[in-house]
C-alpha positions as CSV (number, residue, x, y, z in Angstrom):
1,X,17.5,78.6,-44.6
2,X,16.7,75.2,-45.5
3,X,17.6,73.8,-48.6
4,X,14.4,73.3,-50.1
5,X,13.7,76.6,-49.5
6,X,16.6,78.1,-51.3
7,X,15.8,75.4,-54.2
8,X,12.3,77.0,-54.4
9,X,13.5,80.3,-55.1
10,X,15.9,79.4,-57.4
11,X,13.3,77.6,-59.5
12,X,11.5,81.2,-59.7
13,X,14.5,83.5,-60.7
14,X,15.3,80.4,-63.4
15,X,11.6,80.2,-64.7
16,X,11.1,83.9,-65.3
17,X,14.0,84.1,-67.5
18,X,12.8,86.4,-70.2
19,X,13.0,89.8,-67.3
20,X,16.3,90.2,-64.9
21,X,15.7,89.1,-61.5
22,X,18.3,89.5,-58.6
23,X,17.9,87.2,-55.6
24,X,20.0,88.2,-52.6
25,X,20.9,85.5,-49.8
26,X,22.2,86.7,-47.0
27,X,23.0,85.6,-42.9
28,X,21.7,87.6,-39.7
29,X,21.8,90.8,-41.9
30,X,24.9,90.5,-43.6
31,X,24.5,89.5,-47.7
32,X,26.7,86.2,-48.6
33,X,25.5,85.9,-52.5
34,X,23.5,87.4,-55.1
35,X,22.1,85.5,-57.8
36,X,20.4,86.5,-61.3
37,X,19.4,84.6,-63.9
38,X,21.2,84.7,-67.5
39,X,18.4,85.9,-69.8
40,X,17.0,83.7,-71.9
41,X,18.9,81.0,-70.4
42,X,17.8,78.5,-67.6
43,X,21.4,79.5,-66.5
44,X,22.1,81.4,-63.0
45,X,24.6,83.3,-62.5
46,X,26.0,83.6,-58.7
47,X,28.4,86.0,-56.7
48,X,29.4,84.8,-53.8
49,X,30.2,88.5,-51.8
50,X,32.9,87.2,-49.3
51,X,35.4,86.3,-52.1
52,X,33.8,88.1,-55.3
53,X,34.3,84.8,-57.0
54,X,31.6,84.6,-59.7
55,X,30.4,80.8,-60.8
56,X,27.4,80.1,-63.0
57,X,24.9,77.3,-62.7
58,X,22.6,75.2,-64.6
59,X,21.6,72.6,-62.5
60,X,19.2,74.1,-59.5
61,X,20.3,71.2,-56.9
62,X,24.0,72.0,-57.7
63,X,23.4,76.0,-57.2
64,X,20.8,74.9,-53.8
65,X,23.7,73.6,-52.3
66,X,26.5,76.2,-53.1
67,X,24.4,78.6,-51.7
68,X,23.5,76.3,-48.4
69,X,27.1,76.0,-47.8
70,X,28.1,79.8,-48.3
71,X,25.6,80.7,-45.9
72,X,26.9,77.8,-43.2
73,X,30.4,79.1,-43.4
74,X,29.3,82.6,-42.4
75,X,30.0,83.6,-39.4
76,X,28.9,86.9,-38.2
77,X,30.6,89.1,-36.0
C-alpha cells in the first residue's frame, strides 16, 4: 500500500473524531495493525498485532510511516 494511501485513510478515521472508527491494515491476508482514533481527539491510537505494542499518534505523516514500515517488515508464510 503506498503511503499516500495509508495517509488518506488516516486523515478520515482522524476527521470523524466525534464516532469510533477502527481501521485495520493488514499484508496478503494476515492483519499487521489496527488503528482507532481517540474520541474527541485528533489523536490515533495504533496496535501494532505482531508485538501488541500500543503507540499513539498525533501527527498523520509520523503514524503514515509507522504503519508503511510494519507492513514492509511482514513477511508472510
Amino acid at each position: 500500500m503506498k503511503l499516500e494511501n495509508i495517509k488518506e485513510i488516516l486523515q478520515t478515521v482522524s476527521f470523524f473524531n466525534t464516532v469510533e472508527i477502527t481501521q485495520t491494515f493488514g499484508k496478503d491476508g494476515t492483519d499487521c495493525v489496527i488503528v482507532k482514533n481517540v474520541k474527541n481527539t485528533r489523536t490515533l491510537q495504533m496496535t501494532f498485532l505482531q508485538t501488541g505494542k500500543v503507540e499513539f499518534y498525533k501527527c498523520l505523516n509520523q503514524a503514515a510511516e509507522a504503519i508503511e514500515n510494519e507492513l514492509k517488515s511482514i513477511s508472510v508464510a
